[in-house]
N, C-alpha and C positions, 0 to 999 in steps of 0.2 A: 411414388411421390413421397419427399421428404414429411416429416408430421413435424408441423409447428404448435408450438404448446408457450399459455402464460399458466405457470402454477404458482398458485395464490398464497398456498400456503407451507414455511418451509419452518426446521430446527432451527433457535438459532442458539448460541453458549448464553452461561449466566452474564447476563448484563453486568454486573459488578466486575466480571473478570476482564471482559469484553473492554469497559471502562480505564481497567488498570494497566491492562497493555498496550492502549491506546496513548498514555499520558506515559510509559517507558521511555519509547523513544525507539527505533526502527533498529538503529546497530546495537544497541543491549541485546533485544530481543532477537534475532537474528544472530549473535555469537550465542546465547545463552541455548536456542534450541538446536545448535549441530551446525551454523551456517549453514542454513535451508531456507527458502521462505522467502530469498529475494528476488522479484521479478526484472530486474537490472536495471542500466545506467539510461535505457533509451523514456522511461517514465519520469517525467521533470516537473517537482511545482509549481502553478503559476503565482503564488503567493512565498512568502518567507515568513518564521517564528510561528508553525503553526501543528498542532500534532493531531489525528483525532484516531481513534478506533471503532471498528462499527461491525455489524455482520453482514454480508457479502448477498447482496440483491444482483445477480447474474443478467448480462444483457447481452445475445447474438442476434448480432444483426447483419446488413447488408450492407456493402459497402458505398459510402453516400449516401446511405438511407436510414433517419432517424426513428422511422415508424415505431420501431418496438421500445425503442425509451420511454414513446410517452405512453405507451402503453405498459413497462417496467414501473410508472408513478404506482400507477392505484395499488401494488401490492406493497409498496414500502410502507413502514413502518420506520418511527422515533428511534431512532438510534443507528438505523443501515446505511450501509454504504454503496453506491451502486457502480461495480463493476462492469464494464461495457468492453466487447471486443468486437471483431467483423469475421466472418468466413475469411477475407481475402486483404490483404493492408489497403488503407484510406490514409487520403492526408486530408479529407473532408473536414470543414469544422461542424462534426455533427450535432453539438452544445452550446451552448449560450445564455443569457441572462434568463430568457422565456420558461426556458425548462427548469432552472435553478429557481426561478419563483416558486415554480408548482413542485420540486423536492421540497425545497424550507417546509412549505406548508406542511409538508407530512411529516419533516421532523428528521432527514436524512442529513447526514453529518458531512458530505463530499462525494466526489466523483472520482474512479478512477478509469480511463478508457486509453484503448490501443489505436488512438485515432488522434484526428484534431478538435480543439475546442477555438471558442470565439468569443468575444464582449469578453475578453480578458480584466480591463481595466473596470466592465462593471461587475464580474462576479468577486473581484479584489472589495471593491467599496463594500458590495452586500455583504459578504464574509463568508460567503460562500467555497469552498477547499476545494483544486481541483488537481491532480495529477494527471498528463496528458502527456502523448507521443508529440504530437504539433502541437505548434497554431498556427490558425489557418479563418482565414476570412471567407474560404468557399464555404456555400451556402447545399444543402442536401436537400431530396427527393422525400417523398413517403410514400414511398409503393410497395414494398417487398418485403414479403412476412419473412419472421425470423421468431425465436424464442424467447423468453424470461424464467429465470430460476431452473436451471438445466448446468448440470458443468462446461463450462469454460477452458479454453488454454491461453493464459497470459503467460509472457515473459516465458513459455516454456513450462509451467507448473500449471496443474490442471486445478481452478478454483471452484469448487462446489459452492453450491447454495448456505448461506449461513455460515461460510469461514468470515476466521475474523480478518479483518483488513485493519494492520496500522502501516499508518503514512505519516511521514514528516520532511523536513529538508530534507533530508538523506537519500529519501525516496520510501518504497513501496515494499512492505513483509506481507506474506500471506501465511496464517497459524492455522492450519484445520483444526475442526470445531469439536473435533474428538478431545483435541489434543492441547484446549484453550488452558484448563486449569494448570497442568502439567508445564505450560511452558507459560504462565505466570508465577509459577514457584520456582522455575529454574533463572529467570530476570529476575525475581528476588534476590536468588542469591547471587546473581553475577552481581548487583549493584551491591548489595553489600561486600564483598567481595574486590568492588573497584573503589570503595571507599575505602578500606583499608590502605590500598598501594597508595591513593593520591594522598593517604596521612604521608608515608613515606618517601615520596614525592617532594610533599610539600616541607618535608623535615629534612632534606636534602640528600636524601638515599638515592642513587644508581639504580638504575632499570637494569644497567648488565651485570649488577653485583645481586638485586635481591631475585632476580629471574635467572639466576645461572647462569648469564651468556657469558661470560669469561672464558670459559670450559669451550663452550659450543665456537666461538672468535677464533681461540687458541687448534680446533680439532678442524676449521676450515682455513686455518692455515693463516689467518691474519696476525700482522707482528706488530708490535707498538714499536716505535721507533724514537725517539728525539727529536731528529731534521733526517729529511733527506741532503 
């Protein structure tokens, strides 16, 4: 028999760093660590203008069946995010305003899950952040044990306990937690870095003059022409 486990207690990165990749933005951080990190296009916000960062409260469960969520509350902690996947796809709405009252209270910053969420329009009002595969107005079961704080596989990348999760309109990066400091230093310099080009940019310099593509146009064989 399978062994289900809620483990209470996990690593997670400096909260400082935690914070600063969170308020990045999804595509800095994501080109600045090797394009890695993103769990793709099928994870959609239900809100707009909104960024957060958090460390990663793991949830497997059963599909249609919210049991182990609210059993995922009592370990969060101020600042986490809780990731939620299923053994097998749901288009369940396993979420909803009920459970996002009892995250707030403990101080969790958003949800992200491979499933469907619900009460769209009230976790908008509350402010509550949620990234989801659906939405979906079906209603879920609570019968079937599953896990909390255990690795994950979203999107194809396998998300441990205590990575950081930043989410924005763009969608969903996952940074292992080894690997937090290292790739807030590397979004440093990518932004400084896109600062400079957008002076240039904004001073009317060419993208294919100060990035070399002239050469690279010229070697795939593209001609400037006149008129046809």
């Amino acid at each position: 028999m399978n062994r289900h486990v809620v483990v209470r207690e996990i690593d997670r990165a400096d909260p400082e760093v935690v914070d600063a990749l969170g308020q990045i933005g999804t595509a800095t951080v994501h080109e600045a660590i090797g394009r890695v990190g993103y769990v793709g296009v099928e994870l959609r916000p239900i809100q707009q203008d909104v960024k957060i960062g958090g460390s990663a409260v793991t949830v497997l469960s059963h599909p249609g069946d919210n049991l182990m969520i609210h059993a995922a509350v009592e370990v969060c902690r101020p600042g986490d995010v809780l990731v939620v996947v299923n053994t097998a796809p749901s288009t369940h709405g396993m979420f909803g305003d009920l459970l996002a009252t009892s995250l707030m209270q403990r101080g969790v910053r958003g949800l992200i899950i491979d499933a469907g969420v619900r009460d769209t329009s009230d976790l908008r009002a509350m402010g509550f952040p949620v990234w989801s595969r659906y939405v979906s107005c079906q209603g879920t079961v609570k019968n079937t044990p599953g896990s909390v704080n255990v690795p994950v596989v979203l999107g194809g990348l396998v998300v441990n306990p205590g990575d950081v999760v930043c989410a924005d309109d763009d969608g969903v990066v996952i940074v292992p937690r080894s690997d937090a400091a290292w790739a807030l230093e590397q979004s440093n310099s990518r932004i400084a870095k896109e600062a400079a080009t957008r002076e240039k940019l904004a001073a009317g310099e060419l993208g294919v003059d100060f990035y070399g593509l002239r050469a690279k146009l010229a070697e795939l064989g593209v001609e400037y022409v006149d008129r046809l």
